[in-house]
Each structure stands twice: as C-alpha cells, then as structure tokens.
C-alpha positions in Angstrom: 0.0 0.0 0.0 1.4 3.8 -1.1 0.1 6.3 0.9 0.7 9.7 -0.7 1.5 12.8 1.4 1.5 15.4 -1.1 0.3 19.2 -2.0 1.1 22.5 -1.7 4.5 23.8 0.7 3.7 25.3 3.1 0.1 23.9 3.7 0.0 21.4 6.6 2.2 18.3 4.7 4.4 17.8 7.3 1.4 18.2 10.1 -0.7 15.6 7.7 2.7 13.2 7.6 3.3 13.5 11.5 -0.9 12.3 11.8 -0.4 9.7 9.5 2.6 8.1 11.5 1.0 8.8 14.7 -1.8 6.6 13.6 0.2 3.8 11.7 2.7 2.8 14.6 -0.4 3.6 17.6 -1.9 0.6 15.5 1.0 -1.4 15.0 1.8 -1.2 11.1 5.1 -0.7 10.2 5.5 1.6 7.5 8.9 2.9 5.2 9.2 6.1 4.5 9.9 7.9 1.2 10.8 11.3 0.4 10.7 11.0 -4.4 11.2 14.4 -6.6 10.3 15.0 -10.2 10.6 11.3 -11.9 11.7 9.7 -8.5 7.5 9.4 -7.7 6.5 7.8 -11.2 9.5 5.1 -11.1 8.9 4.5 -6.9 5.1 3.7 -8.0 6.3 1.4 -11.2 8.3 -0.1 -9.2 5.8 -1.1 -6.5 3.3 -2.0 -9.0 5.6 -4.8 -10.6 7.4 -6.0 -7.4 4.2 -8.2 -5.9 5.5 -8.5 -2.3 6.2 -5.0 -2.0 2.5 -4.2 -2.7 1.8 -5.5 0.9 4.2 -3.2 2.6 3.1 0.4 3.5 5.1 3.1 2.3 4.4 6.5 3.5 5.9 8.8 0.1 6.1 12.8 0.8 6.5 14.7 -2.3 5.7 17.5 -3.8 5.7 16.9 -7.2 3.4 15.4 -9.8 3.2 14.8 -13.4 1.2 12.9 -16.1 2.9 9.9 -16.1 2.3 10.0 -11.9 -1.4 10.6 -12.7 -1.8 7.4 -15.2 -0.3 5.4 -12.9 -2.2 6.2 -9.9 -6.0 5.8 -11.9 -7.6 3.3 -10.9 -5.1 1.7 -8.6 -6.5 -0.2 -5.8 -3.2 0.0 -3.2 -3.1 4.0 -3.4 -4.3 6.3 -1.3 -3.9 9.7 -1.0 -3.9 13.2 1.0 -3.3 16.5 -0.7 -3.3 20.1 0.6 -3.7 23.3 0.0 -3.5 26.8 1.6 -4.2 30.8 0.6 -1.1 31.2 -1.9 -0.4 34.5 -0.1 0.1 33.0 3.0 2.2 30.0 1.0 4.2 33.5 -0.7 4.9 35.2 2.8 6.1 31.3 4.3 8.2 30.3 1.4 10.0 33.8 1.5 11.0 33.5 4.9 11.7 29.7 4.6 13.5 30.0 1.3 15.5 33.5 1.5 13.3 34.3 -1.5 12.2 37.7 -2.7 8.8 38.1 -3.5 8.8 37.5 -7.3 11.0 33.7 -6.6 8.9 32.9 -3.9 5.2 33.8 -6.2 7.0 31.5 -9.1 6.8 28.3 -7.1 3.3 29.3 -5.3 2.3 29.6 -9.3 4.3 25.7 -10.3 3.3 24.3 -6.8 -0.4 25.2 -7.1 -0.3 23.9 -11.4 1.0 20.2 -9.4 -1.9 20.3 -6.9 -4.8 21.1 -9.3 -3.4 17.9 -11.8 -3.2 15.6 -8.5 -5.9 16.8 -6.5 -8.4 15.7 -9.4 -7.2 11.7 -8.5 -10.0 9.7 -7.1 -7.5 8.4 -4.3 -6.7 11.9 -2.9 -8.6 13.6 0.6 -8.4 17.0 -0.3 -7.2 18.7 3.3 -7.7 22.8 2.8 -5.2 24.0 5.4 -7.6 26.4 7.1 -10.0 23.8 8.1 -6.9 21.0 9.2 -6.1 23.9 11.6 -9.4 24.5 12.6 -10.1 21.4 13.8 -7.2 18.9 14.0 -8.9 16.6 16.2 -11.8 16.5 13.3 -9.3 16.0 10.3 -7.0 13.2 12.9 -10.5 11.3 12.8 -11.5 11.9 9.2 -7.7 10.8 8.4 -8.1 7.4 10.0 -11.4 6.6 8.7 -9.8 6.8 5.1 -7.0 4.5 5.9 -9.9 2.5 7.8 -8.8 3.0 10.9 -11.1 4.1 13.5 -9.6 5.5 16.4 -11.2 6.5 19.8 -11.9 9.8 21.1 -8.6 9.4 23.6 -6.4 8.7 21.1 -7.4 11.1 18.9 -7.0 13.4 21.2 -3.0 11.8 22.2 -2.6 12.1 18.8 -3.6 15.9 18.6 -1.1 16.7 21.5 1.3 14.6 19.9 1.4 16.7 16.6 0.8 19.9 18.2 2.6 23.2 17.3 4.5 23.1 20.6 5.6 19.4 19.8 6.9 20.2 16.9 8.4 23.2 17.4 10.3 21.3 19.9 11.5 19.1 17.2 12.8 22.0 15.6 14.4 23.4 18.3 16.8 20.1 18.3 17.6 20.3 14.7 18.6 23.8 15.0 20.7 22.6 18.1 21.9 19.8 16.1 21.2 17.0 19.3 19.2 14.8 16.9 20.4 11.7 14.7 19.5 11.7 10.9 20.0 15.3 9.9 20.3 16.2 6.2 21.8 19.8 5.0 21.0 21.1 1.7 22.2 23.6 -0.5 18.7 25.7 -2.2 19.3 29.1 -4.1 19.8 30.9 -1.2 20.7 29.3 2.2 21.9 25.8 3.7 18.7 23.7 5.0 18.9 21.9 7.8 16.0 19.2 7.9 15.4 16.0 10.1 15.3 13.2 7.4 12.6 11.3 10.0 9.5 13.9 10.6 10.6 16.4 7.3 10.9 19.4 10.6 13.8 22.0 9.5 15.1 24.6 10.9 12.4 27.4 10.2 9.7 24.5 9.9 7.5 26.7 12.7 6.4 30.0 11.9 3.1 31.8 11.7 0.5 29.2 11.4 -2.0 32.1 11.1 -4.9 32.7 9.1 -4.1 35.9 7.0 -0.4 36.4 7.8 0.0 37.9 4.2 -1.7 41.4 5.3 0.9 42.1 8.2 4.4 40.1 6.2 4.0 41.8 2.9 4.0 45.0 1.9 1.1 46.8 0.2 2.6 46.7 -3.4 3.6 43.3 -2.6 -0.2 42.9 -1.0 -0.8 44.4 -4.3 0.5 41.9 -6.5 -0.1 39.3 -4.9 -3.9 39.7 -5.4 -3.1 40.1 -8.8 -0.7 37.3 -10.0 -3.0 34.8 -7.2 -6.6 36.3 -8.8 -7.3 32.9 -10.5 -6.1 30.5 -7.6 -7.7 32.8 -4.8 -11.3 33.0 -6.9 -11.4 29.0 -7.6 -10.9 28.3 -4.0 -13.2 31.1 -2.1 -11.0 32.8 -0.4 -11.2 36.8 0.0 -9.3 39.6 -2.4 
C-alpha cells in the first residue's frame, strides 16, 4: 500500500505526515518512508506496482511533485491512497520567503508551479483533499476523518493523544533540536539561497515553525507586494473562495 502525502508547501504536509505516522505505529503497522522528486515518484510507483510482495508493505511517500505519467499510474489503482493540501497562496508567498531567503517575485513563481501540481493531483479519485484552514481549525476532526480513510477508527482518547502529539509546541520542539543539532538523521542542503537543515525522520527544518495564522500575508508583505499578490493569485484565490 502507497500512501501519498503530497500538495502544496507550506500547507500542513508535514502536520498531515506526523498524523499519518502517529496513527500507523499507535496501531501497530510498520511503514517505510519515502521522500521521491520529479521522476523519483512515477519510477517508486512502477516499481511497487511490478514487485508483488512490495504491494503488501506500506510506504508513506512525501512529495511535492506530480506529473502525467504519476497521474496514469495512480488511476484506478487499488493500493493507493492519497492526501493533498492546500493553503491561501499568499500565506504560501509570505512562508516560502522566509523559509527559502526568496524575494517576493521567486517565492510567487513556485506558489504559481506548486499550485499547477496540486490542481493535476488533487483531481485523482484516491486523494482527501485537506484545505489548510480547516486542518487547523479542527485537528482533532481531520485526525478522525484521516483514520477513517486509511480504515482506521480510532477512539476519542487517542485522537486526542494524537492531537497533542502533533501539536505546534511538539513540533516546534523538534525543531528546536535540529537547530541545536542534538538529533540523529539530519540532512543539509544547498537551495538558491541558504543551507537547509532538515530532520530526514518527521521532514521538521530549521524554520519549519512559523506563523500558522490565518491571513499572515496582510501584516508580512508590503502593500505593493499585497498588491501583487492579489493580482498574480486572482485565479487560484477565486477557484478556491477565499477573500481579495
């Protein structure tokens, strides 16, 4: 079984990841983890799809990237399931500058690619479409709704462990290792800009936590940037209701 972990930067994949591992080893499946860019996903699909005995392992893949030879694999396949998210591409703009040492324009670019990725793959049958608003909202809601697709269902208590367990303050203790360098499995590497520091085992870097809030974009950019913004995101922000 793949399960897919994918969408948007920025928009809750690492918090949807975290869930899905809090659920898979509270109920005893062991699971490998998978981390595929660009052709990586299509040839880690083919390749479970011919090897028979791999089918009955769970692999938990993380990626961000999609493409039409992903999407004829993953019709109509019985041992994939997915979960995709998305979030206001201003708020993705302001999080990606700050993750990224972007400027504005760099950072809009890959909200513009990203968002073309999750509109192909969000169309497959497999994928729970997670808007990041409402996972934040209500965790303990999308935790249940989670583990129902997988076809687990889990009790109100563990939910509720689970919620705690994948909290912001949880996680930002993560963080606060991997900045310290105390934890085993770090990876470093080299974007445009800046040296990433990331732990290989939850995907938390080293400016993973910042502001989870709704709206962020009006007090992070400035008003020609605010501007813009509006303007280069018209299409995305009208298809998905959120307010100009």
């Amino acid at each position: 079984m793949i399960i897919l972990n994918a969408g948007v930067p920025r928009s809750g994949t690492v918090l949807v990841n975290a869930i899905l591992r809090q659920l898979f080893e509270r109920n005893g499946i062991r699971i490998g983890q998978s981390n595929p860019h660009g052709k990586q996903l299509p040839m880690l699909i083919r390749r479970l799809q011919h090897a028979g005995h791999d089918r009955h392992k769970t692999i938990l893949v993380h990626t961000h990237t999609w493409n039409a030879e992903t999407a004829a694999l993953v019709v109509g396949s019985s041992y994939i399931t997915g979960f995709i998210n998305f979030r206001d591409p201003r708020d993705v703009c302001v999080s990606l500058m700050k993750l990224h040492d972007h400027d504005f324009d760099a950072a809009a670019q890959m909200v513009e690619t990203n968002f073309k990725i999750f509109e192909q793959a969000s169309h497959a049958a497999c994928m729970m479409v997670i808007p990041y608003e409402l996972l934040i909202a209500d965790r303990p809601g999308h935790i249940f709704q989670i583990a129902r697709r997988l076809g687990l269902w889990p009790g109100l208590d563990e939910v509720a462990e689970i919620d705690a367990a994948t909290s912001v303050d949880a996680h930002k203790a993560v963080m606060d290792k991997v900045n310290s360098g105390e934890m085993d499995g770090l990876t470093r590497r080299q974007n445009t800009n800046r040296v990433m520091t990331e732990d290989s085992r939850t995907l938390i870097n080293d400016r993973h936590i910042q502001s989870g809030a709704k709206g962020r974009w009006r007090d992070e950019l400035t008003e020609a940037q605010q501007n813009a913004a509006n303007e280069r995101f018209h299409g995305i922000l009208t298809r998905y209701g959120y307010e100009i």
